[in-house]
Kinemage of the C-alpha trace (Angstrom):
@kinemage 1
@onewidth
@group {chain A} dominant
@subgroup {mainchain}
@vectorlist {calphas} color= white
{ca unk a 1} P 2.958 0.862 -3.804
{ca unk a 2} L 0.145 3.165 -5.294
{ca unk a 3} L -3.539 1.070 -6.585
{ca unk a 4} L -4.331 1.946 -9.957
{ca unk a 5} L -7.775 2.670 -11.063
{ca unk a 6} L -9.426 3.017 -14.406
{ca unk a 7} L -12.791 3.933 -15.444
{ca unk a 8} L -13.944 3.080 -18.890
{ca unk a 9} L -17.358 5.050 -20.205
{ca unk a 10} L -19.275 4.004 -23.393
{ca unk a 11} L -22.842 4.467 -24.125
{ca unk a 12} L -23.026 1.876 -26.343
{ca unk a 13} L -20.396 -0.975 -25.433
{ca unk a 14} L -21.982 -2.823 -22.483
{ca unk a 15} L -20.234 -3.248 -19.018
{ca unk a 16} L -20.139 -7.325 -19.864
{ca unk a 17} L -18.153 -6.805 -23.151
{ca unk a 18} L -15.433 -4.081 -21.396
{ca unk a 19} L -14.831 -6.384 -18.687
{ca unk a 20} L -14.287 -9.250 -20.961
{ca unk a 21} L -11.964 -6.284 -22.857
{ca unk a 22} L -10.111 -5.714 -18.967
{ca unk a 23} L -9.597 -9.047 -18.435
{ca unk a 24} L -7.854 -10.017 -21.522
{ca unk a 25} L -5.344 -6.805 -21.208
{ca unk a 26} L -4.851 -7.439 -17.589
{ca unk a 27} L -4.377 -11.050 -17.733
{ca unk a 28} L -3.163 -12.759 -14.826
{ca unk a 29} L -2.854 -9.291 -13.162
{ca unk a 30} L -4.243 -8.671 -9.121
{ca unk a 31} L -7.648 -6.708 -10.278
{ca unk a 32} L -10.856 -6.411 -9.545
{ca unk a 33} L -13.544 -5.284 -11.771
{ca unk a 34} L -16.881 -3.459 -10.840
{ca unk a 35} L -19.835 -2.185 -12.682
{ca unk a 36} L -20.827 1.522 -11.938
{ca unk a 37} L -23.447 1.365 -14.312
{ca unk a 38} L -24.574 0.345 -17.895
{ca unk a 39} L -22.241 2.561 -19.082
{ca unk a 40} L -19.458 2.510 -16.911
{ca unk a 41} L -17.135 -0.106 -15.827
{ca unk a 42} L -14.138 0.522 -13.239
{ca unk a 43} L -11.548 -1.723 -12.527
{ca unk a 44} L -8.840 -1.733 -10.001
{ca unk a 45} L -5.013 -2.833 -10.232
{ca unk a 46} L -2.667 -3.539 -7.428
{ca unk a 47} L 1.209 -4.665 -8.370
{ca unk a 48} L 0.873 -3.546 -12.230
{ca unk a 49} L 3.150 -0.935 -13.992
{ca unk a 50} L 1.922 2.466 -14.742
{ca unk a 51} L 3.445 1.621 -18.149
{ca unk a 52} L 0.873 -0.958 -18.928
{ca unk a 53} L -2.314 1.742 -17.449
{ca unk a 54} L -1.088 3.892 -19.844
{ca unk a 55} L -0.773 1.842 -22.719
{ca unk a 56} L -4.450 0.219 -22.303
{ca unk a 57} L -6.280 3.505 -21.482
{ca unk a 58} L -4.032 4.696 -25.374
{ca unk a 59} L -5.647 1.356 -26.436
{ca unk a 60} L -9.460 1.897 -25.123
{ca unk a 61} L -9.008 5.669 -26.508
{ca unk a 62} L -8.095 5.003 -29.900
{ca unk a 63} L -11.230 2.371 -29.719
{ca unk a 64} L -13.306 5.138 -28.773
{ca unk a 65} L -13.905 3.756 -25.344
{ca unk a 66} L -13.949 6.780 -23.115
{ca unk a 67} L -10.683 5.990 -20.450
{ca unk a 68} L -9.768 8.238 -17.535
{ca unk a 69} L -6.732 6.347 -15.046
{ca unk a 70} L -5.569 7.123 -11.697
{ca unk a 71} L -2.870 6.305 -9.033
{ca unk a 72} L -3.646 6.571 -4.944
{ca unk a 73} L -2.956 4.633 -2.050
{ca unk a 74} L -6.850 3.401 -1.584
{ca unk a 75} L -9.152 2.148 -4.198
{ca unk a 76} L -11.726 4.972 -2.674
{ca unk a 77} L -9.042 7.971 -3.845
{ca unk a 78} L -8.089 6.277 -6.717
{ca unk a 79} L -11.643 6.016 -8.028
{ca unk a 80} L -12.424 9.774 -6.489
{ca unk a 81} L -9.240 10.902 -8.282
{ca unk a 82} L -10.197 9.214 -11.922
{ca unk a 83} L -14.002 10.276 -11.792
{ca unk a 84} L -12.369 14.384 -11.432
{ca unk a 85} L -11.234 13.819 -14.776
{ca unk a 86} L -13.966 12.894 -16.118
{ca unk a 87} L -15.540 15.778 -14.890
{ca unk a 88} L -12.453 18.192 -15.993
{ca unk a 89} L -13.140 16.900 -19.380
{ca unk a 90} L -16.229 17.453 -19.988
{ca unk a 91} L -15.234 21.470 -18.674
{ca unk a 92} L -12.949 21.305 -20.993
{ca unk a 93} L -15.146 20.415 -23.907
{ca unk a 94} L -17.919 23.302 -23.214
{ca unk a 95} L -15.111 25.781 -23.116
């Protein structure tokens, strides 16, 4: 079974209030939350359906809540995996 991993970026929501967001989407879920920085807030999900990753990173999007996702084996890969798009996005925008 793969780990999920999302990583939610907003300059001007604060860690506190997306992991109180996190929480209530992935209630009574297996996750665990960290802070990257003010801006950033990563969370990690073992035993849930892609199905609901993909609906709450659609959900954090439409908010305006910046939401990359990603699926590995190891919370390291997962989170190595999710920060590339990040990265491939903001390529993507200079283009």
């Amino acid at each position: 079974m793969s780990l999920g991993c999302m990583v939610l970026y907003h300059p001007l929501i604060s860690s506190y209030t997306k992991s109180l967001l996190l929480r209530s989407v992935f209630n009574n879920q297996r996750i665990e939350i960290e802070v990257l920085d003010k801006k950033t807030t990563i969370i990690y999900l073992e035993g849930v359906e892609k199905c609901q990753v993909w609906q709450a990173t659609m959900d954090f999007e439409s908010s305006g809540i910046q939401t990359v996702y990603a699926f590995e084996h190891t919370k390291e890969r997962a989170l190595e995996e999710a920060l590339k798009q990040f990265k491939t996005d903001k390529e993507n925008l200079t283009q």
